[in-house]
Structure formats: C-alpha cells, structure tokens
C-alpha positions, 0 to 999 in steps of 0.5 A: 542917462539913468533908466533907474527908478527915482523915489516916488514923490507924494507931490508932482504937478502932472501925473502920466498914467502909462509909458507909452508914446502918447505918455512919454510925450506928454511928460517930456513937453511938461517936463521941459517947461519946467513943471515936475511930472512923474509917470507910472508904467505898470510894465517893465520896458522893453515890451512888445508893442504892434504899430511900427510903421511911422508916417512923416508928420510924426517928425514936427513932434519928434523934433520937439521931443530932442528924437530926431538924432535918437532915431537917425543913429538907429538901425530903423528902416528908413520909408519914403513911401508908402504903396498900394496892391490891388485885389488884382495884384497890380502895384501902385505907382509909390507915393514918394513923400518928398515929392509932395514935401520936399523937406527932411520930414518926408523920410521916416522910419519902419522901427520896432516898437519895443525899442522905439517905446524904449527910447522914448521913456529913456528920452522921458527921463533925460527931461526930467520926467521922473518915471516909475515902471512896473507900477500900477495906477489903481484909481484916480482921485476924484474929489469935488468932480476934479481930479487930484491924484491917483492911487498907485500900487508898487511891486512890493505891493505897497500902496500909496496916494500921489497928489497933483494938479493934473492927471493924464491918463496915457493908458492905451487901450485899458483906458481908465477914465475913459471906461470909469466915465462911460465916454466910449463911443465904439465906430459903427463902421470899422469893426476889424481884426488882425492876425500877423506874424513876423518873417526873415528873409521875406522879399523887400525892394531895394534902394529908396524903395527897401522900407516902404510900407506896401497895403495889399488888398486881398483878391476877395477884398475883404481885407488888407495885408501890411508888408513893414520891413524892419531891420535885420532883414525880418518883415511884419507882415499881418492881415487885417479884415472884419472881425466876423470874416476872421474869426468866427467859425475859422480854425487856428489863428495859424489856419485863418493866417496861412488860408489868406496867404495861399488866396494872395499871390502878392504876398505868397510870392513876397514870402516863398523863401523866407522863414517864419520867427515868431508864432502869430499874434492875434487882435480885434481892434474895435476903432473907438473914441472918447466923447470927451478929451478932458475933464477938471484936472484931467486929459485923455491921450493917446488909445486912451482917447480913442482907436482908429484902424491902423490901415494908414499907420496913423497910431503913431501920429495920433499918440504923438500929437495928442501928447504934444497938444495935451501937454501944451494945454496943460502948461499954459492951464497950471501957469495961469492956475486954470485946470478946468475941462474947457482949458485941458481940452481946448485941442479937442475939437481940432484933434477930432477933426483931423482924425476924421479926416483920416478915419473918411479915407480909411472908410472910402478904402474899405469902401473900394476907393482906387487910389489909381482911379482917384489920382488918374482922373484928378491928377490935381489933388495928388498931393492933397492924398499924399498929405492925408497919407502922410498925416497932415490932418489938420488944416481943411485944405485937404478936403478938397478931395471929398467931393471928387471923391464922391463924384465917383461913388456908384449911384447908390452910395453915400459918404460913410457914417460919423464914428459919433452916429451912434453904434446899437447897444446889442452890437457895442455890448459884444465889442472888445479891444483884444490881444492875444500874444503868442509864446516865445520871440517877440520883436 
C-alpha cells in the first residue's frame, strides 16, 4: 500500500469532492466496479475529526468496504452498548445490541476519528481510488445544467480543470453544491451546540460494559453530556444543548464547560481523578438538510447532504450509507449511460426516510421521552427502539413505536414538526455550522 499522491488525471469517470467517510465511500464502491475516480482532500490526513462513536449498522457498509478486518486489528474500544442517565441520575438498564441482533454486526467500536478517517483513505486507495490531499476543489463545472468537472487548485498554487461523468460532492459541512444551489433547508427544531474536551483516566466500566456510549442528561435537562472511551484509557466527553443556553451571555467555553459539569453529579463524579489533556473544542451544529440529493451529473453525500444532531451518534452511519447507496446509483447510471438527477438521486427519498426516523427520536428525547417509561410500559417494542439506536432506519417497521410513543405525550403535546416545514428567514439568517478547535493536542 501507498499513501503517495498519484498524478492527477485530466480525465476520471467519478470526481470525489473530500476525504472523508462519506467520500472514501463513495470512491471505493466505484473504484471496485471498476470505474476510474480521483478524490481530492484540500487537507492533509491525519486530521482531527469529532464523531467517534460508531453504531452497528455501520457494519453492513464496512463489509462492503473489505474494513472490517482493518478495524478488528485495531486498538478501537469495542461497544455493545449504549445507556441512558436520567436528569435524576438514575442509569438505565443497557441497550445490549446483540440481545436485539444476535449476530457480529452488534459489536462496534469507540474509535478516534483522525485515524479511523485515516484508515479510510488508505482503504480508498488500496481500491484504486486515485486520491489527491492537500488539494482545493474551487468550482464545479457546470455546463448546460450538468455537471462535468471541477476546477481544482494544488499546493504549489497550480490550477487546473478535471473532467467527468460524475462529480460527488463529499464536502462535509462546506458543502459546496449545496450552498452554490441554495438547497439548505436548516431544522426549525434542533438548533444545538457542543463544547467537550478529552480526559485521562476518567471512570469507565469494565468487561462487556468499558466501551458503551452513556447519554447523561443534565439535572435541568437543558442538555446532554456524552461520555465515549476511546483507548489508551482517555474518554470524550462533551455536552450538547441549545445554542442560545450555551453560548450567549456565558464566560469561557472552559467557564460554560466546567458550570455544567459542577450542576452533573454524574459526570463529576465520573471525572474526579481523572486529568484534563486537551483544551475545549467548541461547535454550533445547526442540523440541516439538502432539499435535493442530486442533480445532472451530481450527488451530495454525507454532511454535505445534510446534519442530524449527533444525540445517537448516527453521523457515522449516515455518511456511510449515503456513500454506498450514492455510489451504487452512480455505477448502474454510467454503465447504462444515464447521469440524469432522477438516476443519481434514486436513493433519496428512502435515505431521507430513515433519517427521519432517526431525527423523530431525537426530537421525543429533547422533548422529554423516558426510555425507561416507554420500554416498561411496551416492553414489546424494545427491540423496534434498540433498532433505531443502532440505525436500523430504513424499513418502516420500526414505526411501530410512534403511536405508543404518542399515547404518552402530555395532553398539549404533538408529534414534532418535519425538518422541511419551513425555519423563518430572520431565524435561518443567523444559523451557521461552526467549529472552534483549540491549540496544541488533538486526538
């Protein structure tokens, strides 16, 4: 294996905007049907990257990528299970995956995504996959209302056009066609932001139980912490709330950070001998999605298609999967000469689906849905939750869960609004997707 830059070619048949995930997916499925791809990272890799706890869903995509062995050979924490703390600081019972799915998928990993991302990209190229970093997409081509290239510029500054069939554009949350189109649509509900840090030495169970992911809502329940081991015995561990609660008229994000922590015994006790390693990293993550996936001789994947709050650490999955179904429409449309919106974008409204499914339950929690309240009085539909917990998104059958879900709501309640329903211009006007990276270590 190389991790050299290869020439760039004035010709491919696919062009991958970004490195990512959700771009390293792409270009290896098409790289393995035999189809020429060049991907081009305005980065060098590794680089930092929040987002590490994966769920089991991601497994049927990782398979496909040839990943799975790659990551088994790893030092990634491997998760089970995912559990839940109360404003009151009672602990759930765990959500075991396999006891829902007795099958391999149902262990996953806690990983850091600098290397994770690494590996990747060095997997992209192990296809074939003819991968460029540290070169900047500045324009796609369009000609005609199709796509047919973009306009790249290297390190030295040279610049130059690249032709193809088919540009994806896997440009995380700078998304390029997305913004150049005006197809944002941002949530009119779920409107956070993040401040976390990373610690050594922090609490962690032990046995089947060291590498679950714990949510732990704050006692005033205006957020959430996550608590993610990774290995060499350090812990991510952030928290998540409106974006006006956290950041306006508040001190430090190292102030704003440590007052949640003193008000969550939960977490303070979690972390009293531990020692802080890094400085505090800081994003407002508006959740927003593309009206459309695709156009003639384009695709959008990954946080270039849309962002869902990271409550059930779905960005993983969602990358992943929009890689593979993208990839898989992009295959078929070249081989039968069709590059058209409606073939490129034929997984859209299936993908959308799913993540609606998974933005409903993330809607419910900030809502006050109790797990515990939901499981004990439909003990039933455990499963149908645990496979939304663990991304099983798109079949309908898990939408058995809404109406008993409902038949719990207080009386003036009603299901929340679609992220389609419109946000006003004065509110979307001020939204941003922002990230503040501190100096020195970064995982």
């Amino acid at each position: 294996m190389t991790t050299e830059t290869s020439a760039i070619n004035s010709e491919s048949d696919v062009v991958v905007i970004g490195g990512g995930p959700a771009g390293a997916t792409t270009s290896t499925l098409i790289a393995q049907s035999g189809l020429k791809v060049q991907l081009f990272e305005r980065e060098k890799f590794p680089r930092f990257h929040i987002g590490e706890s994966l769920i089991p869903e991601t497994y049927w995509v990782l398979r496909r990528l040839n990943m799975l062995d790659k990551l088994r050979a790893s030092p990634f924490i491997k998760k089970y299970s995912v559990q839940f703390v109360n404003a009151n600081g009672k602990l759930s019972a765990p959500f075991y995956f396999h006891d829902n799915k007795p099958h391999e998928c149902s262990q996953t990993w806690q990983v850091v995504r600098s290397e994770f991302d690494q590996m990747m990209l060095n997997n992209a190229r192990e296809h074939g996959v003819n991968v460029h970093e540290q070169v900047r997409v500045l324009e796609v081509i369009i000609e005609n209302n199709v796509a047919v290239g973009v306009k790249i510029q290297e390190a030295d500054g040279t610049k130059r056009e690249v032709r193809a069939k088919v540009v994806v554009d896997a440009s995380g949350q700078s998304t390029m066609l997305q913004n150049r189109f005006k197809l944002r649509e941002w949530d009119p509900i779920l409107n956070k932001g993040a401040i976390w840090t990373y610690w050594e030495g922090a609490y962690r169970d032990v046995g089947k139980d060291e590498g679950a992911t714990i949510v732990i809502q704050t006692p005033n329940k205006e957020g959430w912490f996550w608590y993610i081991p990774l290995y060499n015995n350090r812990i991510s561990l952030g928290v998540v709330a409106p974006f006006d609660y956290l950041f306006k008229n508040r001190g430090s994000h190292e102030e704003t950070y440590h007052e949640e922590v003193e008000k969550c015994p939960a977490v303070k006790e979690r972390i009293g001998n531990a020692k802080r390693i890094t400085g505090y990293f800081a994003t407002k993550d508006y959740s927003y999605r593309s009206k459309a996936c695709a156009g003639n001789g384009w695709v959008l994947v990954g946080d270039a298609f849309g962002f869902l709050d990271p409550l059930y650490s779905s960005g993983v999955l969602l990358a992943l999967r929009s890689g593979e179904l993208a990839a898989d429409a992009i295959v078929e449309g070249i081989r039968k000469g069709d590059t058209s919106e409606a073939q490129l974008g034929k997984w859209g409204q299936n993908f959308n689906e799913g993540v609606d499914r998974m933005r409903r339950l993330v809607c419910e929690y900030y809502d006050g849905f109790s797990f515990g309240q939901f499981v004990k009085q439909n003990p039933h539909l455990k499963g149908h939750l645990t496979d939304l917990l663990i991304g099983d998104l798109f079949t309908d059958k898990v939408d058995d869960v809404w109406e008993p879900m409902e038949a719990l709501y207080a009386p003036e309640k009603t299901e929340p609004r679609r992220w389609d329903s419109g946000t006003p211009p004065e509110i979307a006007s001020n939204k941003v997707n922002e990230l503040y990276l501190p100096d020195g270590a970064r995982p």
